[in-house]
DORODREN-21404 format. One record per residue: y, z, x of N, C-alpha, C, O in turn. Coordinates in steps of 0.2 Angstrom, whole numbers, plus 2048, in hexadecimal, padded with zeros to 3 digits. Example, Ala and Ser with C-alpha at 12.3 -4.5 7.8 and 13.67 -1.06 7.14 Angstrom:
! DORODREN-21404
7E48278427EA82783E7F08278427EF82A8477F58238407FB824844800827840806828843
This chain:
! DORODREN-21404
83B7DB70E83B7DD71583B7D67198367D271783F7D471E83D7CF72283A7CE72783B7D272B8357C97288307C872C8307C27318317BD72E82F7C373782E7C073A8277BC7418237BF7458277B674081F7B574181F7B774B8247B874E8187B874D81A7BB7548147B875680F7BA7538137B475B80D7B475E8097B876180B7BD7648007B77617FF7BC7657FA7B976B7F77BD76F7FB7B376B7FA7B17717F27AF7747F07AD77A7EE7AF76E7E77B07707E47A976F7E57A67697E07A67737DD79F7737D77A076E7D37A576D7D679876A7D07997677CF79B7617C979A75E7D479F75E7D17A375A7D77A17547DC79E7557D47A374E7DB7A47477DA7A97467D57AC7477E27AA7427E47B17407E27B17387E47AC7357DE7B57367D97B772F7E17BB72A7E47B97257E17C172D7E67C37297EB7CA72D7E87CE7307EE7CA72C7F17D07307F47D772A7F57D77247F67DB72F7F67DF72A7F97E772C7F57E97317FD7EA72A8007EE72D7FF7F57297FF7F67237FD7FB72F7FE80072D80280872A80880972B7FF80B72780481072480881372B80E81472B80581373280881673780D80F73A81181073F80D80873881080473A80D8007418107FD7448048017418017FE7467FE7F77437FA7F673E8017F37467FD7EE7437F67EA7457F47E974B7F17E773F7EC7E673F7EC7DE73F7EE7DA73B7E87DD7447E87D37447E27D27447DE7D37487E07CF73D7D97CC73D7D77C673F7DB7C273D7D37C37447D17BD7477CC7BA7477C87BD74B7C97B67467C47B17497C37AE74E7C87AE7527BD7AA7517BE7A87567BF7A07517BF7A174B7BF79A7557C17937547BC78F7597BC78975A7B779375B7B17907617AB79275C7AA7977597A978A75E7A078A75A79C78C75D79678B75B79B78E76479678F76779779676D79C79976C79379777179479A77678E79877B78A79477978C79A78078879A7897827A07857827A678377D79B7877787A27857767A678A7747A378E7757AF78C7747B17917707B17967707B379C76B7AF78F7637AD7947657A77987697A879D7637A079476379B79876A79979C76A7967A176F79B79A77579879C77979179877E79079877579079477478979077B78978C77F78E78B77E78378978378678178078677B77D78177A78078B77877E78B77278278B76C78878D76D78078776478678976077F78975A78178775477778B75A77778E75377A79575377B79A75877B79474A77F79A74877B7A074577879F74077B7A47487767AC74877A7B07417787B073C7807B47447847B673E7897B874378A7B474778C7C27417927C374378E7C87457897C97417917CC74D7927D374F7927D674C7907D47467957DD74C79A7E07487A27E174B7A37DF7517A67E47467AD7E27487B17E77507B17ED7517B47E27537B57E57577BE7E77597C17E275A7C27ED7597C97ED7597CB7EE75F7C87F37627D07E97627D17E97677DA7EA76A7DF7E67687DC7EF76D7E27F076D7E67E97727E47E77777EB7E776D7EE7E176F7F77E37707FA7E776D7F97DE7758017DF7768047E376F8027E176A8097E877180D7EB76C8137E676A8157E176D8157E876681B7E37618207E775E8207EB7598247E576082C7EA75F8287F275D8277F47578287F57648277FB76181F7FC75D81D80275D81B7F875B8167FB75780F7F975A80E7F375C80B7FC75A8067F975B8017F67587FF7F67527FE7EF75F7FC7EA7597F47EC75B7F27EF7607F07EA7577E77EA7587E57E37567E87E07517E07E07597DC7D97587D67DC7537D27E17567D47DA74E7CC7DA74B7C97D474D7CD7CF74D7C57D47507BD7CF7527B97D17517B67D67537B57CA74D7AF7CC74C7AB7C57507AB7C074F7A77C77547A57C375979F7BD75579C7C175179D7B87567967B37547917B37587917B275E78E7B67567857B67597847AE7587867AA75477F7AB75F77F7A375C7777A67617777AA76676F7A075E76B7A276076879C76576979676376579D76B76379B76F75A79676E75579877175C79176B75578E76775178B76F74B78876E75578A77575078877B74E78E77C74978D77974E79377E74C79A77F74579C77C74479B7767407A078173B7A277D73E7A77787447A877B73E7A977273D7AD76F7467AC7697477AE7647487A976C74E7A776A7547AB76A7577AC7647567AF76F7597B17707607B376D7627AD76B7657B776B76D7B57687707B976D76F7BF76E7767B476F77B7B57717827B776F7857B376B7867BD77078C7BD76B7927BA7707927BB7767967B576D79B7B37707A17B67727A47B976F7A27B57797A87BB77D7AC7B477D7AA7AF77E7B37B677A7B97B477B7BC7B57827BB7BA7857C07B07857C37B378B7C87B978B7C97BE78F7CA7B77877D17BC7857CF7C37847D37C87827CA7C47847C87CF7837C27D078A7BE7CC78D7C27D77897BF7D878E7BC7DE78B7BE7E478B7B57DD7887B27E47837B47EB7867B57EF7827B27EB78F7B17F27907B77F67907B67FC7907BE7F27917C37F778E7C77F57887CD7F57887C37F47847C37F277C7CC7F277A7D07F77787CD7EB77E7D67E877D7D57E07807D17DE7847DA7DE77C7DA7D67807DD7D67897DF7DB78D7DD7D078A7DD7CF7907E67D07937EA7D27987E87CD78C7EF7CF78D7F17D678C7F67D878F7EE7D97877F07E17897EE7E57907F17EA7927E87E47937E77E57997EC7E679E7EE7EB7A17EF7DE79F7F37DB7A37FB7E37A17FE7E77A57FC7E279C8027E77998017ED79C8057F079F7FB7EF79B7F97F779F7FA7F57A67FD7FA7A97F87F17A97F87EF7B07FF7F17B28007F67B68057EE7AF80D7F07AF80D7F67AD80E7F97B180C7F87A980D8007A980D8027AF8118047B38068037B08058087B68088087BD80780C7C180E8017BD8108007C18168097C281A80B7BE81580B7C88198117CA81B8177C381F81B7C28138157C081181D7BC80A81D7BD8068197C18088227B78018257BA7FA8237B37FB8207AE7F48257B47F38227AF7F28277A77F28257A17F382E7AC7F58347A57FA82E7A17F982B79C80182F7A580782C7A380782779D80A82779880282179F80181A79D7FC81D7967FE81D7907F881E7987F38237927F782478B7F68227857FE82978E80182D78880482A78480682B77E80682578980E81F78780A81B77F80B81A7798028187847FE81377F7F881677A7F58137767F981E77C7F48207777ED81D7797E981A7757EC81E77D7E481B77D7E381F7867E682278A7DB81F7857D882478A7D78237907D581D7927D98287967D78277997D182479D7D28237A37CC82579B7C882279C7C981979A7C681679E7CC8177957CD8117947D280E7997D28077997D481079B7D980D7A17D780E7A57DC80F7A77D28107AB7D08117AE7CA80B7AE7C880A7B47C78087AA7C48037A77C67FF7A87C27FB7AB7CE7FC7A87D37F67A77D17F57AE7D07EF7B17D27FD7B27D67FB7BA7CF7FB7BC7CF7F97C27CA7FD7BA7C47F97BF7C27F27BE7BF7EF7C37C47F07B77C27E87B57C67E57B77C37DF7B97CC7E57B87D17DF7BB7D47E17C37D77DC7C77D47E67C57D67E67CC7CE7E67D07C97E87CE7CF7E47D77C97E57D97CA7E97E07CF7EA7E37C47ED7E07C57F47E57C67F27ED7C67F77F17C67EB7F07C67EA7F57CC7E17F47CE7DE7EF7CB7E07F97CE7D97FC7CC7D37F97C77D07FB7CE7D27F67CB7C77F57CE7C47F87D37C27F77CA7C27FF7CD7BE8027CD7B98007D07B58047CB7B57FB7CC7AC7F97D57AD7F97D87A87FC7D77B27F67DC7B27F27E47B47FA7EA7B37F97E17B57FF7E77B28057E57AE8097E07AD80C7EB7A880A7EA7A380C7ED7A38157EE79E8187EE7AA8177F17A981E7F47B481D7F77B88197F17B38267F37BC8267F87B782D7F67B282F7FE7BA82E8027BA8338037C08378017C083D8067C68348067CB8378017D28338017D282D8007D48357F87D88367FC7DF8367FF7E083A7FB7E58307FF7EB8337F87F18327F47F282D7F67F48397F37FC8377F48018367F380483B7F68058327F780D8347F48118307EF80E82D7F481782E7F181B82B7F68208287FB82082B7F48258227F782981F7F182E81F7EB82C8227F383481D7EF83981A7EC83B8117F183C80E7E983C80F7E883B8087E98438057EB8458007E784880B7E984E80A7EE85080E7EF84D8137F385380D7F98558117F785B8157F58608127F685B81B7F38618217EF8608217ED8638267E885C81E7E285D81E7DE8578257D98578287E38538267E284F82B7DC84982A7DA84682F7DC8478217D784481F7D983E81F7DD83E81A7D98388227DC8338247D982A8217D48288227DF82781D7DD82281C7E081D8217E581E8247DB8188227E08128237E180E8217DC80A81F7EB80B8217EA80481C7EC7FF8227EE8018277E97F781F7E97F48237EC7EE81E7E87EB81A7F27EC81F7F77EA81A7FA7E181E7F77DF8237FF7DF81A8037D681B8067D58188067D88128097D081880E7CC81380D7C681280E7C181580C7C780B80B7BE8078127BD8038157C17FF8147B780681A7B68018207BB8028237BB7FC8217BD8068257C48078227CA8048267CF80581F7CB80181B7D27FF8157D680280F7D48038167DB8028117E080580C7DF80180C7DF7FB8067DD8057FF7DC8037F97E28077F87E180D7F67E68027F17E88057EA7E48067E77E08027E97E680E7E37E380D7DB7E580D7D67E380B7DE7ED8107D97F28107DB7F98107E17FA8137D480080C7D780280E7D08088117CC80B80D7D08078197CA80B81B7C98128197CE8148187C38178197C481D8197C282281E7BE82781D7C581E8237C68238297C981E82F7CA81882E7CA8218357CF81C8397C881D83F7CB81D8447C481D83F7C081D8457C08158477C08118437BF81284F7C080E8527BA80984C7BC8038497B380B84C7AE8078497B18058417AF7FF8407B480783E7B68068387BB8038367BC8018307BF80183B7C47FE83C7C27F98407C67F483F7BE7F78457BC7F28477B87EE8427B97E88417B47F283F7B07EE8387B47EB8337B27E68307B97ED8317BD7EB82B7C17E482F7C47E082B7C27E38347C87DF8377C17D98397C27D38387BE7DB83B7B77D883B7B67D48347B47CE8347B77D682E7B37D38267B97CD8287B87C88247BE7CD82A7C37C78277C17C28297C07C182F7BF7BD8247BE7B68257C17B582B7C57B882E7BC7B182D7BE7AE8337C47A88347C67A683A7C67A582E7CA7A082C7D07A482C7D67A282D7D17AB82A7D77AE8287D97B28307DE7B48337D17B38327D37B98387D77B483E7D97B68447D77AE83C7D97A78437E37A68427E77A38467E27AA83B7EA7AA83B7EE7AE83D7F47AC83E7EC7B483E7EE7BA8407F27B98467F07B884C7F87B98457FD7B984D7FE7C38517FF7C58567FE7C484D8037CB84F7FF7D384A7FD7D38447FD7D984F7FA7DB84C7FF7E384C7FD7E78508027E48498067EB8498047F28488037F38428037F784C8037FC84C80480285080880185580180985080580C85480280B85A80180685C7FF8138607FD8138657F78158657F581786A7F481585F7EC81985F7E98148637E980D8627E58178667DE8118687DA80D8647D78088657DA81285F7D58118587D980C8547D780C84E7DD8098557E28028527E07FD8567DD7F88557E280085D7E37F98607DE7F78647DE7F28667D97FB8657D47F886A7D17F28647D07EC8647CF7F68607CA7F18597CD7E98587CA7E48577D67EA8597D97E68577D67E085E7D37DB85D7D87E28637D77DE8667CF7DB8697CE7D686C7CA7DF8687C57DC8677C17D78627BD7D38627C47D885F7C37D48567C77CD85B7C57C885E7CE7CE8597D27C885A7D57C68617D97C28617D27C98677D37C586B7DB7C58707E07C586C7DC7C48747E37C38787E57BE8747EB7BE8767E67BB8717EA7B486C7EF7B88667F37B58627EC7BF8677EF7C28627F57C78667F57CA86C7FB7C78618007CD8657FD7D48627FC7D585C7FC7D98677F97E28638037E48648077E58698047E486180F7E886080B7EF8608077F285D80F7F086480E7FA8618167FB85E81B7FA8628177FC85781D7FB85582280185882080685B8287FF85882D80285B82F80985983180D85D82E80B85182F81184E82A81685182C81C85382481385281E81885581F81A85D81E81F85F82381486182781686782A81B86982A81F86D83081986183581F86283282786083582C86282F82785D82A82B85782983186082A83786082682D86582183086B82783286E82783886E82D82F87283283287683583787283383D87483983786983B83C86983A84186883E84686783184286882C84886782C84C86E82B85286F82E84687283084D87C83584D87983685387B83A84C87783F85187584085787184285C87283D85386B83C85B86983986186B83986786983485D87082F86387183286887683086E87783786587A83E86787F84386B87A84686F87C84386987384B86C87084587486F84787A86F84187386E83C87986A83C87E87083C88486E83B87D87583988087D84288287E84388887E84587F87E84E88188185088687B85188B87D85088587285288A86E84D89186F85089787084789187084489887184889B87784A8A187684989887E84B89988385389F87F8548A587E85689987E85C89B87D85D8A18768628A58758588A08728588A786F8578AB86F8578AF86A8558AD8748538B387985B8B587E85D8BB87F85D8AF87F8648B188586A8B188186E8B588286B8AE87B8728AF87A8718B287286B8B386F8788B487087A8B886D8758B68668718B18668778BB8608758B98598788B38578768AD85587F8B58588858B08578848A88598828A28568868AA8618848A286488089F86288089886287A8A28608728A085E87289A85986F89585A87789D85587989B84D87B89584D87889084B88089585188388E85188088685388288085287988985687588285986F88185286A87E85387188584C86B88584786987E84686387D84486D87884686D87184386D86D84887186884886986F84E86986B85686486685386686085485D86784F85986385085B85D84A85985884B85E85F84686185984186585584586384F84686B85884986E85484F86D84E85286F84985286785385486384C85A86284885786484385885E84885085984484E85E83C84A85C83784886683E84C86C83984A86D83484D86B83585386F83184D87282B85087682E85287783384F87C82E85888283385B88883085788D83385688882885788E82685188D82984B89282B84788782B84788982E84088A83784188983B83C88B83884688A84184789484384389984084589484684189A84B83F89D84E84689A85084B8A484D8458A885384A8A585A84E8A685B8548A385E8498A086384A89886184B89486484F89685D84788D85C84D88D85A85488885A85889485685689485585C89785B86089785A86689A86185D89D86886189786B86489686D86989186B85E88B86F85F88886A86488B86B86988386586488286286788686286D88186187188986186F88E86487888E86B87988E86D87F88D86F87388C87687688487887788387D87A87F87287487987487687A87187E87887488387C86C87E87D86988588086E88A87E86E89088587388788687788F88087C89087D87D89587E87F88B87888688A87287F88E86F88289487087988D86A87788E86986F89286686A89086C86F89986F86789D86986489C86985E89C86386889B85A86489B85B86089585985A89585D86289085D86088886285A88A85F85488A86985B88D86E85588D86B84F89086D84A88D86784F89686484A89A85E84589585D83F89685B84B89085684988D85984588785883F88685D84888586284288086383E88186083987D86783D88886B83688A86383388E86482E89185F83488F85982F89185782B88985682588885683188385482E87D85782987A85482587685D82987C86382587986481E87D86781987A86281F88386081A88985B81688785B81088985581888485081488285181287E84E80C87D85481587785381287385A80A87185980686D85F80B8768628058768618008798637FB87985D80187C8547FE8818517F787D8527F187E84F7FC87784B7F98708507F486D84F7EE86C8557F886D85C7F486785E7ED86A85F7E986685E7EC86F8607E68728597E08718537E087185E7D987185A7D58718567D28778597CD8798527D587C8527D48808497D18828447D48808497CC8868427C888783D7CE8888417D38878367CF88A8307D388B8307D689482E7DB8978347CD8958347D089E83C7D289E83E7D08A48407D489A8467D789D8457DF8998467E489C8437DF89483F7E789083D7E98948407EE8978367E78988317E989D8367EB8A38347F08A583A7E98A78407EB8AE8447F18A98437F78AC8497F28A484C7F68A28467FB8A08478018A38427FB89E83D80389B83A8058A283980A8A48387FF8A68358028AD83C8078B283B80C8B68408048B18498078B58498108B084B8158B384680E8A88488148A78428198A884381F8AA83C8168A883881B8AA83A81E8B283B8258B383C81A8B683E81C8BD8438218BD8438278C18468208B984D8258BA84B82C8B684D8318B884582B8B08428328AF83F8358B684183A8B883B8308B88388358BC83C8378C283883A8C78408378C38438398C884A83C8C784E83C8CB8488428BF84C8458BE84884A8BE8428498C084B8508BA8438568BC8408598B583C85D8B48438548B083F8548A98398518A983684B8AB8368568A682D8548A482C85389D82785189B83285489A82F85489082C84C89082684B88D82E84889382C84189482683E89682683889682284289881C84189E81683F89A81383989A81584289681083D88E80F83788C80A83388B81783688B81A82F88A81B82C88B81C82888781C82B89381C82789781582289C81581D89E80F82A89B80982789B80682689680182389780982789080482088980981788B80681188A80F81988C81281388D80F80F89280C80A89180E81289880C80F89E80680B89B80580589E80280F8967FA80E8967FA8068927F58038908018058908008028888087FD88A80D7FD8858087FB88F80E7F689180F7EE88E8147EB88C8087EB88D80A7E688A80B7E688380E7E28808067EE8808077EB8778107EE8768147ED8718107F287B8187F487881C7F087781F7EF87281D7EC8808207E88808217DF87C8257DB87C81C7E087981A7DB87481F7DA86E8217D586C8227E086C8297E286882D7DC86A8307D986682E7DA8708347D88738347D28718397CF87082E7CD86E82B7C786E8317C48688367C086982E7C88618317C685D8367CC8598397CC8548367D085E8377D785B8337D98538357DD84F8307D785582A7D984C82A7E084B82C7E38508297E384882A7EC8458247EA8408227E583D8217F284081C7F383A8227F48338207FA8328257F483182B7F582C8257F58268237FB8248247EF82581E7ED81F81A7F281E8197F48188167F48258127F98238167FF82181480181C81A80382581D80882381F80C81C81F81281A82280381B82580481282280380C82480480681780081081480080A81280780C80F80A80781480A81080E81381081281880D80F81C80B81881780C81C81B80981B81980381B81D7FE81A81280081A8117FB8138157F78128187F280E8157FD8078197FA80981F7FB8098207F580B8237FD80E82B7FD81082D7F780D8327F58168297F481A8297F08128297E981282E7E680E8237E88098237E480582C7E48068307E080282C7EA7FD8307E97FF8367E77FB83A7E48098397E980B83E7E680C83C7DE80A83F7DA80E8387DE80E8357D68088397D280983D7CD8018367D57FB8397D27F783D7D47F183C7D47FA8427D87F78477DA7F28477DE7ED84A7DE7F48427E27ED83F7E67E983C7E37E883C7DD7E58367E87E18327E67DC8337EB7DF8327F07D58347EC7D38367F27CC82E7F37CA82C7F87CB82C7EE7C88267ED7CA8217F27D08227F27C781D7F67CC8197FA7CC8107F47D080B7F47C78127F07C580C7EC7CC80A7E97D08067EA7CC8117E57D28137DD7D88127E47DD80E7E27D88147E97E08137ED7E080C7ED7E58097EC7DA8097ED7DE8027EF7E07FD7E77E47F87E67DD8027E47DE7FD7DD7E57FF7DA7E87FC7D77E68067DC7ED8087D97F38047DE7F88027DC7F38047E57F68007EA7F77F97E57FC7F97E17F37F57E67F47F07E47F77EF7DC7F97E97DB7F77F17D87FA7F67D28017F67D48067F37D28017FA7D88097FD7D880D7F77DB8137F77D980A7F27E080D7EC7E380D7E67E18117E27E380A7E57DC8087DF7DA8087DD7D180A7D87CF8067E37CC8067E77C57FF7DE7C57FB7DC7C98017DD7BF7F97DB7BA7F77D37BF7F27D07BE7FD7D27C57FC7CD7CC7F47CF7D07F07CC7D37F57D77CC7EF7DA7D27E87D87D07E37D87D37E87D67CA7E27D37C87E07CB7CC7DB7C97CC7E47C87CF7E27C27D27DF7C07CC7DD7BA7CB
């Protein structure tokens, strides 16, 4: 049979003998190649020689297909400055006892679990879940290191649900290093003190970088935001969460006009306006032939619906253009004027959250910044938590978060 030699990568130590099983798992015997170790008492180095542990097997990177195991037998060495003379057994860097695998097999699990689960990783690797759950509490950590960012730019808030209906609310508070989505936090709960506290813990050397702070129109984002960081900072109420609030007065106008009209018109006619609300919700250049029939035909049955249209459609080419803070500010005020002095109300909500909130809106126009970041790191957590059936822990959210963005990087 032909063999080939394969490294295994581990410092310090020689290979004793190796040795393959009847299932094809291979066994690597080791030593260490260090005479000494740190004694725990004193701190001291020590290198009298006590004896050996006992043996320790440790799962190490797999090799074409087969599984490899490290034997170690660790050196007890004894502490002769120490009352009573203590012994130390010697830790290699390379393993990590309580999820009994080297540090490079850890790292390997780390990539696994990238967009699976740890059932999944469990079955793939044969090994428990409880062992991997070990891995990810030893090398990822449950919150922020901040040594480990050298500059926040843009700042994003928002929140998800961790129950669907339940109204159980986290919030992530996210950025971009290097072009990548970075978690920075993940609160559990959106109340204004908790989010004032968490934006509060940022070094004060990282919170001084902070240009631009992204989010929607809750109070509970943006008051905290700007008490923490002061007017030197931009509050953006991102643009999607804009359009999120106008086209909600329309719907809630298309819900109010289809009832009307299914009471007045036929079963038939009824029919025809079934795919009104997909309609709207189009762009009018990607509509089909026939979704532009129906939509004209909602438009003769409903002229309030057609004005609400072309207002929504009015604003939002508002947005699309490149246009300075003080010329956004004249076009949104022209369009608010012209709502009010048609005889639609679906709009009157919206208009007074806008009014209340003209500079963070308006702030879009600066650099036109969008929460983009945050929106596609939330979908990315959505996509996890359905993965694993929910996570309701905010700790385990943020270690699988960073897991899923970063794989064995997330250990820092």
């Amino acid at each position: 049979m032909t063999t080939i030699s394969v490294p295994i990568n581990l410092p310090d130590i020689d290979v004793i003998n190796v040795r393959t099983l009847d299932n094809a798992d291979i066994i690597v015997r080791v030593e260490s190649t260090k005479t000494g170790t740190y004694c725990k008492q004193c701190g001291n180095y020590i290198t009298k020689y006590h004896g050996l542990n006992k043996t320790v097997t440790l799962n190490h990177m797999p090799s074409f297909g087969n599984s490899v195991y490290i034997e170690f037998q660790p050196i007890r060495y004894r502490c002769t400055d120490c009352d009573g003379c203590p012994t130390t057994s010697e830790k290699p860097s390379w393993y990590q006892s309580t999820g009994h695998c080297t540090e490079l097999y850890a790292k390997y699990i780390l990539d696994l679990l990238i967009n699976s689960t740890v059932q999944d990783v469990g079955r793939q690797e044969n090994i428990t879940y409880k062992r991997i759950v070990s891995i990810i509490k030893n090398h990822v950590p449950g919150k922020m290191d901040w040594s480990k960012i050298e500059k926040i730019r843009d700042l994003g808030i928002d929140e998800i649900s961790l129950k669907k209906g339940h109204k159980d609310f986290v919030v992530i508070i996210s950025t971009k290093v290097n072009g990548r989505s970075v978690v920075l936090g993940i609160l559990e709960n959106r109340k204004k003190d908790t989010v004032k506290d968490f934006l509060s813990s940022i070094p004060k050397h990282l919170a001084k970088t902070v240009e631009n702070v992204c989010c929607d129109m809750y109070d509970g984002f943006i008051n905290p935001a700007k008490e923490v960081f002061g007017s030197k900072v931009n509050i953006i109420i991102d643009r999607f969460h804009v359009a999120k609030n106008y086209r909600k007065a329309i719907e809630t106008l298309r819900k109010k006009e289809m009832k009307r009209l299914k009471s007045e018109l036929s079963e038939d006619d009824y029919r025809k306006l079934k795919n009104i609300m997909w309609i709207l919700r189009k762009n009018y250049s990607d509509l089909s032939d026939e979704d532009k029939e129906t939509l004209n035909l909602m438009f003769e049955y409903s002229p309030p619906m057609k004005k609400a249209y072309n207002f929504t459609n009015k604003l939002t080419s508002i947005f699309n253009q490149s246009l300075s803070p003080r010329q956004a500010k004249r076009k949104i005020k022209q369009w608010i004027a012209n709502v009010e002095k048609s005889d639609l109300t679906c709009f009157n909500t919206f208009i007074k959250t806008l009014k209340k909130l003209w500079n963070e809106t308006l702030n879009y126009f600066i650099n036109r910044l969008n929460s983009g970041f945050v929106e596609g790191l939330n979908n990315k957590i959505k996509v996890l938590k359905r993965r694993c059936y929910g996570i309701f822990n905010v700790e385990n959210l943020f270690q699988r978060v960073s897991i899923d963005l970063a794989g064995n990087r997330a250990t820092y």
